[in-house]
N, CA, C and O of each residue as an XYZ file, in Angstrom:
460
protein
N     113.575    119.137     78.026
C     113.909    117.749     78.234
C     114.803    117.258     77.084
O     114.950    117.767     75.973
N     115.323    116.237     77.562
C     116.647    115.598     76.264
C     115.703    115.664     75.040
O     114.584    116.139     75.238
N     115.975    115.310     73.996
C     116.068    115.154     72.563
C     115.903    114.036     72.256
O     114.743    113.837     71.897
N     116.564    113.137     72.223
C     116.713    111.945     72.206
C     116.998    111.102     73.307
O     117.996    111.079     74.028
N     115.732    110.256     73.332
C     115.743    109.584     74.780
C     116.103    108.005     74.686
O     115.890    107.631     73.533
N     116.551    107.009     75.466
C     117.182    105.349     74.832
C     115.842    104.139     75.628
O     115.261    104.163     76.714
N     115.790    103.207     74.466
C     115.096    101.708     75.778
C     116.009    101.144     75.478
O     116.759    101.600     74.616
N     116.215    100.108     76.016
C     117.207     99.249     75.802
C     116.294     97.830     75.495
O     115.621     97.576     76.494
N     116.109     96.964     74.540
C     115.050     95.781     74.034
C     115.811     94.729     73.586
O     116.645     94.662     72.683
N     115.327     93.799     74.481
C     115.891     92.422     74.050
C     115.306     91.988     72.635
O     114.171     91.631     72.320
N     116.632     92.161     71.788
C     116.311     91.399     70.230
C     115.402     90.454     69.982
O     115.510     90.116     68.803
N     114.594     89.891     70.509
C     113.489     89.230     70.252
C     112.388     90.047     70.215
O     111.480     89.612     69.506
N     112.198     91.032     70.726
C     111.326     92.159     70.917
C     111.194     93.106     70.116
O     110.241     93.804     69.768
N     112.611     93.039     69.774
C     112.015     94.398     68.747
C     112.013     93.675     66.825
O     111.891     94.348     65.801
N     112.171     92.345     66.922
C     111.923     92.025     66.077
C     110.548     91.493     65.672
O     110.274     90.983     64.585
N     109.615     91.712     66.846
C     108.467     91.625     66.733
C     108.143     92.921     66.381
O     107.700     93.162     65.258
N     108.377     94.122     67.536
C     107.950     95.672     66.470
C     108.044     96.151     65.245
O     107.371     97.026     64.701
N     109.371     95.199     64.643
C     109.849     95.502     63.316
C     108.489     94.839     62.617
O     107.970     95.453     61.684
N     108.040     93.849     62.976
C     107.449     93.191     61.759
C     105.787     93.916     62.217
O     104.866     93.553     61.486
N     105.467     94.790     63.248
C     104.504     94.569     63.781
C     104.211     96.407     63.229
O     103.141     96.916     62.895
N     105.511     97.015     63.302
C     105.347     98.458     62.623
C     105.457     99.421     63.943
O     105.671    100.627     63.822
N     105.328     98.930     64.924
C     105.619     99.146     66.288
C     106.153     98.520     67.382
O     106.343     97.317     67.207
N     106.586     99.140     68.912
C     106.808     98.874     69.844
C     105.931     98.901     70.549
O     105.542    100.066     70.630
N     105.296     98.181     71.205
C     103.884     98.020     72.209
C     104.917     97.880     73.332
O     104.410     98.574     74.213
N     106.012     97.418     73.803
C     106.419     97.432     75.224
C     107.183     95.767     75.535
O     107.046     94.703     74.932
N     108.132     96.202     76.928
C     108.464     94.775     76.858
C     107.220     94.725     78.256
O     106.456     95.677     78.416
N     107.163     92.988     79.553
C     106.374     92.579     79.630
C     106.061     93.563     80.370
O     104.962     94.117     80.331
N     107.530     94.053     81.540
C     107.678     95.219     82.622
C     106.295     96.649     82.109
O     105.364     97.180     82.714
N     106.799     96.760     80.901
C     106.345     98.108     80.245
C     104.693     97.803     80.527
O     104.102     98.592     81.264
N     103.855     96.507     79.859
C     102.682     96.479     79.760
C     102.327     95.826     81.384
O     101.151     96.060     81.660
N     102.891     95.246     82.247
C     102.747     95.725     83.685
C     102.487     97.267     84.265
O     101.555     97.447     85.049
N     102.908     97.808     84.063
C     103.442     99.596     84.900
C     102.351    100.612     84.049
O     101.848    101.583     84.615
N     101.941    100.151     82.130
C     100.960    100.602     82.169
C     101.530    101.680     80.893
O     100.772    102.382     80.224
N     102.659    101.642     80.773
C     103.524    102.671     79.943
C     104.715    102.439     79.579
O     105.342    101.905     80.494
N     105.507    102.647     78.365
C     106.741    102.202     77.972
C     107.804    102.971     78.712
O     107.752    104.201     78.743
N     108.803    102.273     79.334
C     109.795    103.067     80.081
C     111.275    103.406     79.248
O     112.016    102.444     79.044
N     111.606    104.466     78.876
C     112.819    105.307     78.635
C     113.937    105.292     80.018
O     113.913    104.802     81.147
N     115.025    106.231     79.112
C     115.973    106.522     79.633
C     116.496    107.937     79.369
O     115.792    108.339     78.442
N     117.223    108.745     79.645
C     117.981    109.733     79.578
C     119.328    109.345     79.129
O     119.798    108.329     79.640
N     119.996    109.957     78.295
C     121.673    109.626     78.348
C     122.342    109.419     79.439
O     123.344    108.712     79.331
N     121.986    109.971     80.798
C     122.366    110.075     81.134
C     122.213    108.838     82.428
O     123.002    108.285     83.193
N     120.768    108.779     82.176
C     120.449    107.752     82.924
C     120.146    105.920     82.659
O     119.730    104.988     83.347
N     120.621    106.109     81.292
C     120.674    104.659     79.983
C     121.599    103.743     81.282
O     121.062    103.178     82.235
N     122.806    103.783     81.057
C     123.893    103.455     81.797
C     123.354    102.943     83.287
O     124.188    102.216     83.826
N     122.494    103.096     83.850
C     122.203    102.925     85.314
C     121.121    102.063     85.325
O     120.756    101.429     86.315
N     120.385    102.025     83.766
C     119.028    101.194     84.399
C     119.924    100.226     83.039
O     118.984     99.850     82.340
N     120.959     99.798     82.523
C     121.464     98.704     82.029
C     121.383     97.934     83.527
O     120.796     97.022     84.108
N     122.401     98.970     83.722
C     123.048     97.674     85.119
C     122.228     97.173     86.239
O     122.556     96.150     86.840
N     120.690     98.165     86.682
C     119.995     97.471     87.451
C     118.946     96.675     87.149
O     118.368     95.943     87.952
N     118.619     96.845     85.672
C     117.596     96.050     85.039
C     117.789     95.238     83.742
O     116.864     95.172     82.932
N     119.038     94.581     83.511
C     119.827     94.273     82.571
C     121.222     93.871     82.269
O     122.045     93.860     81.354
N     121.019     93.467     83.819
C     122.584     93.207     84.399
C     123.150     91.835     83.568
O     122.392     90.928     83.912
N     123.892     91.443     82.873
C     124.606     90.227     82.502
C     123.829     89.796     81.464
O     124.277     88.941     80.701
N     122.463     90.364     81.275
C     121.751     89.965     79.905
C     122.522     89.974     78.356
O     123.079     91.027     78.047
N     122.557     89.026     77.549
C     122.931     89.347     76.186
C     121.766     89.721     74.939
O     120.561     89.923     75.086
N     122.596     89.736     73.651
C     121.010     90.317     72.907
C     120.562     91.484     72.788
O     119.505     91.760     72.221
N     121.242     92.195     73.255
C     120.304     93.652     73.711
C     120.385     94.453     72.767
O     121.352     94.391     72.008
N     119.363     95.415     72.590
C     119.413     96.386     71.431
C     119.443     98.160     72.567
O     118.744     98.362     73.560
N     120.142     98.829     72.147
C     120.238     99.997     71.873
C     118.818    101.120     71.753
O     118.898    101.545     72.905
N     117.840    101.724     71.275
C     116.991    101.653     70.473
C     116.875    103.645     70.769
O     116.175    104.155     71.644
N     117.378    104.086     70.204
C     117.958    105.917     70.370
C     116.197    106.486     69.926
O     115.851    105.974     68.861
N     115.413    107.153     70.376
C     114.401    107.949     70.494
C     113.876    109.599     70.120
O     113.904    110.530     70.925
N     113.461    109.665     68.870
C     113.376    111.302     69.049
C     112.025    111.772     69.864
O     110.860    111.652     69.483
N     112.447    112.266     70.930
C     111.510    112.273     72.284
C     110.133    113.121     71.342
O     109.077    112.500     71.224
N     110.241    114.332     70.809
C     109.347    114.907     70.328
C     108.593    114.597     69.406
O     107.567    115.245     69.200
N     109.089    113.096     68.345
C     108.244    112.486     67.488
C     106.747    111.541     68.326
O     105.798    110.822     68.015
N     107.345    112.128     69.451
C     106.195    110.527     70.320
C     104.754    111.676     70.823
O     103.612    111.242     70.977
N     105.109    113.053     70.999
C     104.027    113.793     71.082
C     103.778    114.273     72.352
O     104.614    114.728     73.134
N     101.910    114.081     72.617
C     102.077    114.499     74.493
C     101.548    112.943     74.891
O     100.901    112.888     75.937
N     101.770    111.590     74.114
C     101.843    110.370     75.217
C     103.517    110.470     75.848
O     103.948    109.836     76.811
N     103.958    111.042     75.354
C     105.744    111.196     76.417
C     105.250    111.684     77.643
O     104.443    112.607     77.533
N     105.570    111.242     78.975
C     105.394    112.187     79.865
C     106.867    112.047     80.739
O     107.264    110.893     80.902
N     107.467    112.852     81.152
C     108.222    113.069     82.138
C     107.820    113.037     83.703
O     107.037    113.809     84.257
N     108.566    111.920     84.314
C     107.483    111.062     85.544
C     108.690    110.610     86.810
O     109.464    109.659     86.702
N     108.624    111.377     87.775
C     109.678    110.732     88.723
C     109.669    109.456     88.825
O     108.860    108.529     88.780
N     110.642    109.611     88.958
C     110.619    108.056     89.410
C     112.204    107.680     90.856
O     112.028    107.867     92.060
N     113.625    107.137     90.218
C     114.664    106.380     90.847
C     114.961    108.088     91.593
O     115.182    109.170     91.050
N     114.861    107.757     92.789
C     115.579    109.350     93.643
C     114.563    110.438     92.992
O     115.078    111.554     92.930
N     113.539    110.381     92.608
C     112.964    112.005     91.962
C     113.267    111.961     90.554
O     112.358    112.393     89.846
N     114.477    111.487     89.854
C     114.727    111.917     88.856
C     113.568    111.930     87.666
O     112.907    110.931     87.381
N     113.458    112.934     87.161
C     112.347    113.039     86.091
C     112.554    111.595     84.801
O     113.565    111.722     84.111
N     112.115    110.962     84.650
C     111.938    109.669     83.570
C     111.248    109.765     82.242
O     110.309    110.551     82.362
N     111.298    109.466     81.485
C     110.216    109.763     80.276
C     109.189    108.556     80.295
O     109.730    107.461     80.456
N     108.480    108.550     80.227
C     107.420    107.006     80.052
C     106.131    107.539     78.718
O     105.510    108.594     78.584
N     106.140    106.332     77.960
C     105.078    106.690     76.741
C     104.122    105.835     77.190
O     104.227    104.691     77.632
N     102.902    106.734     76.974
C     101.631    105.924     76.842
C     100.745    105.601     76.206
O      99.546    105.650     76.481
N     101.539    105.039     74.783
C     100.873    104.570     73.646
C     102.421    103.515     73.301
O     103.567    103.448     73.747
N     101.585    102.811     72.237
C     102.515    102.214     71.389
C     103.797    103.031     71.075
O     103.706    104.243     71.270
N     105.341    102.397     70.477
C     106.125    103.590     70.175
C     106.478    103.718     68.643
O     107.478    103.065     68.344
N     105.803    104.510     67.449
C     105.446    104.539     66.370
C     107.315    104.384     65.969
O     108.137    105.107     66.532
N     107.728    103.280     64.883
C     109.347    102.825     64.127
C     109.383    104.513     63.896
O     110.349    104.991     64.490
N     108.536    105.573     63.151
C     109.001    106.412     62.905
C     109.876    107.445     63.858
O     110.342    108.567     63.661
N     109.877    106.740     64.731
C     110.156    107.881     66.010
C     111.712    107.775     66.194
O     112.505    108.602     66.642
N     111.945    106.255     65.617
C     113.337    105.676     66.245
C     114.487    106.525     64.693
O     114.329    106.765     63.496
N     115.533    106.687     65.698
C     116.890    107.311     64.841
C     117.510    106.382     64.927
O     116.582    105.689     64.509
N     118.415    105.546     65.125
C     119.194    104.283     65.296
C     118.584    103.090     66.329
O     117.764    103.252     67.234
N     119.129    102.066     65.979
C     119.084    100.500     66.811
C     120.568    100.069     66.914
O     121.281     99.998     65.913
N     120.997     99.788     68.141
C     122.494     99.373     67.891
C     122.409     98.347     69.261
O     121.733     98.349     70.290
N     123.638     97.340     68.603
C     123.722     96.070     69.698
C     124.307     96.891     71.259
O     124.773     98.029     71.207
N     124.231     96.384     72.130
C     124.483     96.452     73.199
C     125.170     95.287     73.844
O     124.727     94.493     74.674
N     126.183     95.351     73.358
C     127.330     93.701     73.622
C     127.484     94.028     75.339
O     127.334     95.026     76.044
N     127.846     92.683     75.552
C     128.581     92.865     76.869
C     129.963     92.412     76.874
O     130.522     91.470     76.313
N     130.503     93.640     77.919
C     132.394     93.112     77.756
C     132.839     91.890     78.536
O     132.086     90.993     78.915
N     134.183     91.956     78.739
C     134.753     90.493     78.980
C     134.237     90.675     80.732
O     134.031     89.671     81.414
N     134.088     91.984     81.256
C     133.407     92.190     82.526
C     132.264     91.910     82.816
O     132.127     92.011     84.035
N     131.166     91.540     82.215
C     130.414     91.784     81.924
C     129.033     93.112     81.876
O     127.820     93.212     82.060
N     129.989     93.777     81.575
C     129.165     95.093     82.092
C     128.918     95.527     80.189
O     129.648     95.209     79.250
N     127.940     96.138     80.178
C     127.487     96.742     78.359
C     128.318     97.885     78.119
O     128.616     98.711     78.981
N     128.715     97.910     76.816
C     129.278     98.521     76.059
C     128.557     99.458     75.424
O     127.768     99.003     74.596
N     128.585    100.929     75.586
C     127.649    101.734     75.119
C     128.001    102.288     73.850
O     129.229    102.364     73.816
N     127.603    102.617     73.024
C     127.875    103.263     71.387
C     129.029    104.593     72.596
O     128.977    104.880     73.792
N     129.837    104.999     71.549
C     131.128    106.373     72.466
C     130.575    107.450     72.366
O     130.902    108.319     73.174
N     129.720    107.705     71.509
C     128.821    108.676     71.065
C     128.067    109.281     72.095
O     127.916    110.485     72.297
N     127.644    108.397     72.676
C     126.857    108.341     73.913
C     127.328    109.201     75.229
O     128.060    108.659     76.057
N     126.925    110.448     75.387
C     127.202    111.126     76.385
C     127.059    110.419     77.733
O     127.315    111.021     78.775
């Protein structure tokens, strides 16, 4: 499975994890029961269906293997395998936080880095 997996967190949120030493989830996450990820590949697709025109947004890059066996890999959109954590998500885990602007389209601007 990827390496590094993405959430995408509205800046109010993770400035509560910052001060809190963790990510407990946004409200979706503590609905469903588990924190929901992305794939590189699949970041880009759940911007636009779950984050469409939103501003604020953070970035928040994941080293999938710091999170342990609460990571699970979980179908979900078409089958595709998903990552979902089922614990809190320990700051140590995170490699970067980066804004997630939106363009004059309004569609998000992803770091280029970003496969």
């Amino acid at each position: 499975m990827d390496a590094i997996i993405y959430k995408i967190v509205p800046r109010p949120l993770w400035v509560e994890a910052e001060a809190a030493g963790a990510f407990a989830g946004a409200p979706v996450d503590a609905r469903d029961g588990y924190i929901h990820f992305s794939t590189a590949s699949q970041v880009r697709e759940t911007a636009a269906k779950h984050f469409a025109g939103e501003a604020d947004l953070l970035l928040v890059s994941v080293d999938a293997a710091a999170l342990g066996s609460a990571l699970r890999w979980e179908p979900s959109r078409g089958g595709a395998l998903f990552p979902h954590l089922y614990d809190p998500m320990p700051l140590s885990a995170v490699r970067a936080v980066e804004p997630l602007p939106l363009g004059e389209d309004g569609v998000h601007r992803f770091p280029p880095d970003l496969a």
